[in-house]
FINUDO-402065 format. One line per 4 residues: number of its first residue (from 1); for each residue x negated, z negated, y negated of N, C-alpha, C, O. Coordinates in steps of 0.02 Angstrom, whole numbers, plus 50000, padded with zeros to 5 digits. Layout:
N
NUM) X Z Y X Z Y X Z Y X Z Y  ...
end
This chain:
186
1) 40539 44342 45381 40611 44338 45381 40637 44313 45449 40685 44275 45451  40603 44337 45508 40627 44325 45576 40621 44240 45576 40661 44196 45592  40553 44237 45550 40538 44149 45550 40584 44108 45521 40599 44055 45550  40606 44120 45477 40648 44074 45434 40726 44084 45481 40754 44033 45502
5) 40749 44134 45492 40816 44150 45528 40803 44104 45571 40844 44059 45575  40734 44100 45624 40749 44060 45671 40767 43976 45655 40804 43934 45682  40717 43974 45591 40723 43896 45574 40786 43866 45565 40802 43811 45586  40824 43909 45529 40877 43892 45505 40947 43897 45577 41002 43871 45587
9) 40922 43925 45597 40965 43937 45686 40952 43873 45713 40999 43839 45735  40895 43853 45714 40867 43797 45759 40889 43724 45735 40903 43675 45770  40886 43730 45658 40923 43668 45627 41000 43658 45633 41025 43603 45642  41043 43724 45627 41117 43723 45653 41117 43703 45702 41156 43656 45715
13) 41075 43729 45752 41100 43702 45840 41083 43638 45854 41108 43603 45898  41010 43615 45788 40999 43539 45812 41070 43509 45783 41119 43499 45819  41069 43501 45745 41169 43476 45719 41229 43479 45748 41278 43447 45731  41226 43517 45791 41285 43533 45842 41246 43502 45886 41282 43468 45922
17) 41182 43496 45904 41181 43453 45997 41208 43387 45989 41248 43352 46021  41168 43378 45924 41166 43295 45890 41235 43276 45881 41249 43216 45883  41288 43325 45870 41370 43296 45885 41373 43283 45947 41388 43228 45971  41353 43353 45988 41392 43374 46031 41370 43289 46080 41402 43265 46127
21) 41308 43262 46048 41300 43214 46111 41343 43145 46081 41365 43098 46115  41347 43155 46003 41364 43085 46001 41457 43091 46016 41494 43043 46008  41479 43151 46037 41534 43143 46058 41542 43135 46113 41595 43109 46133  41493 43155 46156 41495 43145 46244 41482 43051 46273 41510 43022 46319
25) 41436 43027 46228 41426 42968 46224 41480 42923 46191 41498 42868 46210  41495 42945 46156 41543 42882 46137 41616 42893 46173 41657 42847 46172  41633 42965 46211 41686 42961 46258 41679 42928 46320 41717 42883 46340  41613 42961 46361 41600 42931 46415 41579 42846 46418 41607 42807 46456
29) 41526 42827 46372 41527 42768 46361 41578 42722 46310 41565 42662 46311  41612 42735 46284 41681 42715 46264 41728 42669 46320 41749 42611 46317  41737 42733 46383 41760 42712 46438 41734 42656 46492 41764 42634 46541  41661 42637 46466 41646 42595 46500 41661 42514 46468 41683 42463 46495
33) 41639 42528 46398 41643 42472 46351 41711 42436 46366 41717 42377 46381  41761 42485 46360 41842 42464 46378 41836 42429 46428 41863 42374 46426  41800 42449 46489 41810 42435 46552 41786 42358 46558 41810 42308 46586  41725 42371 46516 41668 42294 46499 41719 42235 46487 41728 42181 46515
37) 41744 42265 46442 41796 42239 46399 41845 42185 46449 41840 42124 46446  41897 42226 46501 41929 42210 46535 41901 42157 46602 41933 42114 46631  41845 42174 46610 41805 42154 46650 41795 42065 46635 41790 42020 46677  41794 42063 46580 41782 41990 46542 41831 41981 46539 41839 41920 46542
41) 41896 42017 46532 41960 41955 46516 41964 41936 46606 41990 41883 46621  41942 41972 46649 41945 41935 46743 41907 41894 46751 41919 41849 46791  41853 41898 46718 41821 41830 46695 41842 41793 46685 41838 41746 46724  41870 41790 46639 41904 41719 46580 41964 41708 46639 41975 41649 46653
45) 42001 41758 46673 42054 41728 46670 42054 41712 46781 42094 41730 46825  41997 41675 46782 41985 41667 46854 42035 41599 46859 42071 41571 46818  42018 41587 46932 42035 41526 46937 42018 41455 46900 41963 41441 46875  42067 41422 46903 42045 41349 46867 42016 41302 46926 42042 41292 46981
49) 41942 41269 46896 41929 41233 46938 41959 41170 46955 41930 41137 46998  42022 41144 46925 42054 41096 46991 42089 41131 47014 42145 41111 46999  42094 41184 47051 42130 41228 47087 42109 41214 47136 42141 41201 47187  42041 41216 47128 41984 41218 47200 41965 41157 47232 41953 41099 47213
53) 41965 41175 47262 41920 41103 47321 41848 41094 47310 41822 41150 47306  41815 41056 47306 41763 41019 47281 41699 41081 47296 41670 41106 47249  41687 41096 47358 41644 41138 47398 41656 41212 47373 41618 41259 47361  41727 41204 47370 41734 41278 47336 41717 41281 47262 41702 41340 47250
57) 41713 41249 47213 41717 41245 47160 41631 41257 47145 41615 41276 47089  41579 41247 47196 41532 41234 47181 41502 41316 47184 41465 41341 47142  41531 41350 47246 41489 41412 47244 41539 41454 47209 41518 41510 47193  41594 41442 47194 41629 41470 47132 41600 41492 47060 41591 41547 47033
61) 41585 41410 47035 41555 41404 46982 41459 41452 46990 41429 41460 46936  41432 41470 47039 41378 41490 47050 41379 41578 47054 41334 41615 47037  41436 41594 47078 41458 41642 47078 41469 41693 46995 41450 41746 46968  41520 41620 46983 41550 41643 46905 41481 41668 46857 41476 41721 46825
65) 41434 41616 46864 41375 41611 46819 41344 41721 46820 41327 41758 46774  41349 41729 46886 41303 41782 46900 41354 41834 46874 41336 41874 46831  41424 41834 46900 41451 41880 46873 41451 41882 46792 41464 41936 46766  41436 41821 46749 41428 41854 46679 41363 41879 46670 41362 41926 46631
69) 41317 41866 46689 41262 41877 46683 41243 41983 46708 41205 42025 46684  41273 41983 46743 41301 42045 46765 41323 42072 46696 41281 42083 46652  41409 42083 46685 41450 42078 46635 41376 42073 46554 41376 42107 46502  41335 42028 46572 41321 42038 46498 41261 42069 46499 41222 42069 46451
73) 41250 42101 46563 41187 42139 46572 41202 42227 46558 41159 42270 46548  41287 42239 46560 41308 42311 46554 41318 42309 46478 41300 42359 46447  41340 42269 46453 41341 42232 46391 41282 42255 46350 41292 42305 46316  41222 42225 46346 41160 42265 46344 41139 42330 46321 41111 42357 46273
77) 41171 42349 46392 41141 42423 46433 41175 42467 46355 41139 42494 46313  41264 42464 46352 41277 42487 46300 41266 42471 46226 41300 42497 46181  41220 42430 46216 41207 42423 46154 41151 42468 46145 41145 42495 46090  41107 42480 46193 41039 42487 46188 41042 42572 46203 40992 42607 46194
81) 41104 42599 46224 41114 42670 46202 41144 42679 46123 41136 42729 46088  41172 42632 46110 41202 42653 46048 41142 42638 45989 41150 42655 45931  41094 42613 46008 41037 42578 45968 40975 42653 45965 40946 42677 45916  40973 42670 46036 40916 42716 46043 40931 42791 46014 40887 42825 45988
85) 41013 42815 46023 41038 42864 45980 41050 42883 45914 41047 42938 45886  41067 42813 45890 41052 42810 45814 41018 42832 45776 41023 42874 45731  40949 42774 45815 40851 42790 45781 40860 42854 45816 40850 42890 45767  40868 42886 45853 40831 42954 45892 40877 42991 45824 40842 43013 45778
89) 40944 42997 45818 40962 43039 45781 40941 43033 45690 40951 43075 45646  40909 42965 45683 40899 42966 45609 40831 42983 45599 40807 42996 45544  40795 42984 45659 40730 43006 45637 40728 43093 45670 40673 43113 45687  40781 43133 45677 40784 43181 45686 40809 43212 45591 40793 43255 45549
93) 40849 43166 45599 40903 43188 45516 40831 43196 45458 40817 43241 45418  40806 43148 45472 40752 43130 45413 40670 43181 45430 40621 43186 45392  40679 43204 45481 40630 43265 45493 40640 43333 45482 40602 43372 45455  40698 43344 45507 40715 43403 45498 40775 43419 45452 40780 43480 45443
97) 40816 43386 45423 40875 43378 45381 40868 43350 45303 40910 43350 45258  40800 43326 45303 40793 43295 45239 40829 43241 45230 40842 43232 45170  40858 43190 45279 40871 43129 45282 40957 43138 45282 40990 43093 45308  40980 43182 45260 41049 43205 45271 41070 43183 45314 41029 43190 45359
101) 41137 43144 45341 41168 43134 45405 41197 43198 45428 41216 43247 45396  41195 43186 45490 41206 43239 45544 41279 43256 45559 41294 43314 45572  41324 43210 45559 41376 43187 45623 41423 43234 45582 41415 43223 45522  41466 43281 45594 41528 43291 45558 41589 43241 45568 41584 43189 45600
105) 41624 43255 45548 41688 43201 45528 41707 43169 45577 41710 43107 45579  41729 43220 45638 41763 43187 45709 41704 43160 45755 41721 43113 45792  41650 43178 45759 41583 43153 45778 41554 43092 45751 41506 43066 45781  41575 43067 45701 41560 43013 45669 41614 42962 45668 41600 42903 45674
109) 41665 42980 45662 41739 42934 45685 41717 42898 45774 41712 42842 45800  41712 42956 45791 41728 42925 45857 41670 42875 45881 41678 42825 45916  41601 42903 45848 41542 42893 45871 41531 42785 45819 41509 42730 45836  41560 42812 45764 41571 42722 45752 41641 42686 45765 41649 42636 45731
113) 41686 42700 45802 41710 42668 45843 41700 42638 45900 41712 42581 45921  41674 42687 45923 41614 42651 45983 41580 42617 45989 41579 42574 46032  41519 42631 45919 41481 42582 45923 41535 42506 45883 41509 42452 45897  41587 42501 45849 41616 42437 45837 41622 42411 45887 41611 42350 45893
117) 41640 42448 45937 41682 42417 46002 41627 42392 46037 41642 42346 46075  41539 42417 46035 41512 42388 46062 41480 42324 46033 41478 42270 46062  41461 42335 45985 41459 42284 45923 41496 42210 45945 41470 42157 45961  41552 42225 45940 41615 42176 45970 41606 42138 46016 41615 42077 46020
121) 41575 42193 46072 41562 42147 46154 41503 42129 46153 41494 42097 46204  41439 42133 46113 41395 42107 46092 41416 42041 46070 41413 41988 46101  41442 42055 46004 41446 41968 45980 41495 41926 46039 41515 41868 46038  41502 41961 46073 41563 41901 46129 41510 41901 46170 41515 41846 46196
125) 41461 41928 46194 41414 41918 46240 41350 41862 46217 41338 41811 46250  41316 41881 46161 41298 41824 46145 41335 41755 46135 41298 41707 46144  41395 41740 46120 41446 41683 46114 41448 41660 46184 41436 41600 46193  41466 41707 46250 41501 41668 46311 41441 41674 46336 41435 41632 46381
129) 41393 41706 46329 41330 41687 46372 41272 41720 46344 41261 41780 46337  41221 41647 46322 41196 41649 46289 41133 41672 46338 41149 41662 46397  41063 41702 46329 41004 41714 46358 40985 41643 46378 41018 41594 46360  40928 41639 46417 40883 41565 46450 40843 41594 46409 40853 41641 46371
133) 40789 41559 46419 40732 41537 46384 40669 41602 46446 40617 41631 46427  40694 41604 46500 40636 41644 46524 40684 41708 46507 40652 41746 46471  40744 41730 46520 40767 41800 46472 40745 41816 46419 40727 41874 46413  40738 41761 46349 40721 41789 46311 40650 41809 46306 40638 41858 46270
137) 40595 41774 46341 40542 41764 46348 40511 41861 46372 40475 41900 46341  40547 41866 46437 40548 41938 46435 40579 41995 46413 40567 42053 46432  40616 41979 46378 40626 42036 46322 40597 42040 46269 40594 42096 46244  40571 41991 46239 40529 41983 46166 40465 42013 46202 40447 42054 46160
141) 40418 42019 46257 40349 42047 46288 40356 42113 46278 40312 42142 46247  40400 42140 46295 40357 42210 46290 40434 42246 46278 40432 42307 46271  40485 42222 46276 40535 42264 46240 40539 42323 46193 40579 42370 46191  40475 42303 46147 40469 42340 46076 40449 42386 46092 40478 42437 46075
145) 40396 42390 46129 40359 42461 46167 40399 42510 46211 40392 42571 46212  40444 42468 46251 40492 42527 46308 40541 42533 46244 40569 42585 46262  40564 42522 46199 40617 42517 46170 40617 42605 46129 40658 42651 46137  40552 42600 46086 40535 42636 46060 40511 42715 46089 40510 42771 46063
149) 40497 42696 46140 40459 42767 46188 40528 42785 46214 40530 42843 46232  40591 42748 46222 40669 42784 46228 40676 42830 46176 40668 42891 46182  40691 42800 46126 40695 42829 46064 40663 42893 46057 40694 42946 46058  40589 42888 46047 40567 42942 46060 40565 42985 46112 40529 43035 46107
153) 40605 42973 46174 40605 43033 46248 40668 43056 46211 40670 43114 46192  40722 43012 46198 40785 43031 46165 40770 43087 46112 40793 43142 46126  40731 43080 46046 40739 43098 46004 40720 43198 46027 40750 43250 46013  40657 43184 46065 40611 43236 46084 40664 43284 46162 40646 43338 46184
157) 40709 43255 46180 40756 43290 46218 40815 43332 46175 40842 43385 46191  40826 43293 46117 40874 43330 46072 40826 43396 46035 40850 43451 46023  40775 43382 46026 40729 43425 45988 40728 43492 46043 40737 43552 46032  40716 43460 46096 40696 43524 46146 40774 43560 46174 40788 43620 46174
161) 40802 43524 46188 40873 43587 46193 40875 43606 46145 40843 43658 46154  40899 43607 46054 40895 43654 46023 40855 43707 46035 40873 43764 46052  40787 43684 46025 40731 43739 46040 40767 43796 46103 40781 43855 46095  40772 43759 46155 40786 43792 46220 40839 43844 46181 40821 43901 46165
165) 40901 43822 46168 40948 43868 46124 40918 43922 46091 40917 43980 46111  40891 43897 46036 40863 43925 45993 40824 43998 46007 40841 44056 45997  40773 43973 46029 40764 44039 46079 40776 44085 46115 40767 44146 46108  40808 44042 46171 40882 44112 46220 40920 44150 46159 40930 44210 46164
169) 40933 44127 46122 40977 44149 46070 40950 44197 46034 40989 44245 46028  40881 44205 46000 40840 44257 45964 40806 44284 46026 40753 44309 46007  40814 44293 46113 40820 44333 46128 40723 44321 46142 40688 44370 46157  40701 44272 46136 40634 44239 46184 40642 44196 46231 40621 44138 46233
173) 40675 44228 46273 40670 44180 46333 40618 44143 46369 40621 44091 46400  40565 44187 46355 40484 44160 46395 40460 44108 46339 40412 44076 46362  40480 44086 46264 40467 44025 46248 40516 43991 46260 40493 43934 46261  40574 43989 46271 40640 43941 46303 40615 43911 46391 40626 43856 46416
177) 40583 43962 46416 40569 43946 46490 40495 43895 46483 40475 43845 46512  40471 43935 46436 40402 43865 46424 40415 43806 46416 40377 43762 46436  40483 43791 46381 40505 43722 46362 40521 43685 46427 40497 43632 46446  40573 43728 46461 40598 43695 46522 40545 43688 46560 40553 43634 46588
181) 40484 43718 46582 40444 43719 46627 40405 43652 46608 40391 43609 46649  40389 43649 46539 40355 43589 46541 40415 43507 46551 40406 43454 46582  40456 43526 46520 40493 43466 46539 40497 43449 46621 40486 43393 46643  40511 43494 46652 40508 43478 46719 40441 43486 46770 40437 43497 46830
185) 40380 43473 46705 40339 43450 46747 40293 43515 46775 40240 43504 46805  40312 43572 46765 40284 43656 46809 40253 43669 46768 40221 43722 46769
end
């Protein structure tokens, strides 16, 4: 009976982390996307090059290049959280949930708004600047491999705070402290 109480404790709390993060993420990174967002219209809306003088126009234009490249490198960064949380949370749903989605109502509103909005600056990122040929070259090498071992540190960090919960909570702290000890390595 104790076993099952805990199981069923441990699956509630995995469901509540699994909001609790996709609401922390799509607020905090929300705020960046916006920012991404704005960031590209200072882009777009730089100077015109007959504004400039010939010399200037040159490390202008050299300049401009890096700052998108920048711009479409944070670009990225937020896709590739909204990509690794997903898989981390659907292969949590489908292990322990029986494939059931996780998100409650306001956790899932907010959490695909976010990802639209990143979605969005994706397709404008591939449009205003497209990869080279040696970018894509190193991301197609070994992408698949770091990509996936995210996913799984992701998935296996949500797993272990429940646990951690889970435990303090039924009042075993010395398996809650085992968890933390190994995560940090002691």
């Amino acid at each position: 009976m104790r076993r099952a109480t805990g199981d069923g404790l441990f699956v509630f709390i995995l469901v509540l982390q699994m909001n609790g993060a996709a609401l922390e993420i799509a607020r905090v990174e929300g705020r960046r996307a916006a920012a991404t967002f704005y960031w590209m219209g200072c882009l777009l809306g730089g100077p015109r090059e007959k504004d400039l003088e010939p010399a200037e126009c040159t490390a202008y234009k050299k300049e401009l290049g890096s700052a998108w490249r920048s711009w479409r490198a944070v670009v990225a960064g937020l896709l590739a959280t909204v990509v690794v949380e997903e898989d981390a949370r659907t292969q949590l749903e489908g292990r322990y949930l029986g494939g059931q989605r996780s998100l409650l109502a306001d956790a899932e509103r907010e959490w695909s708004s976010f990802a639209e909005q990143v979605d969005r600056l994706w397709s404008l990122a591939e449009t205003l600047v497209p990869l080279t040929k040696a970018e894509e070259r190193t991301l197609t090498k070994d992408s698949g491999q770091l990509f996936d071992e995210r996913v799984q540190e992701r998935a296996r960090t949500l797993v272990d705070d429940a646990r951690i919960s889970t435990f303090d909570r039924l009042g075993e702290n010395s398996r809650a402290l085992a968890i933390l000890e190994c995560r940090l390595g002691g």
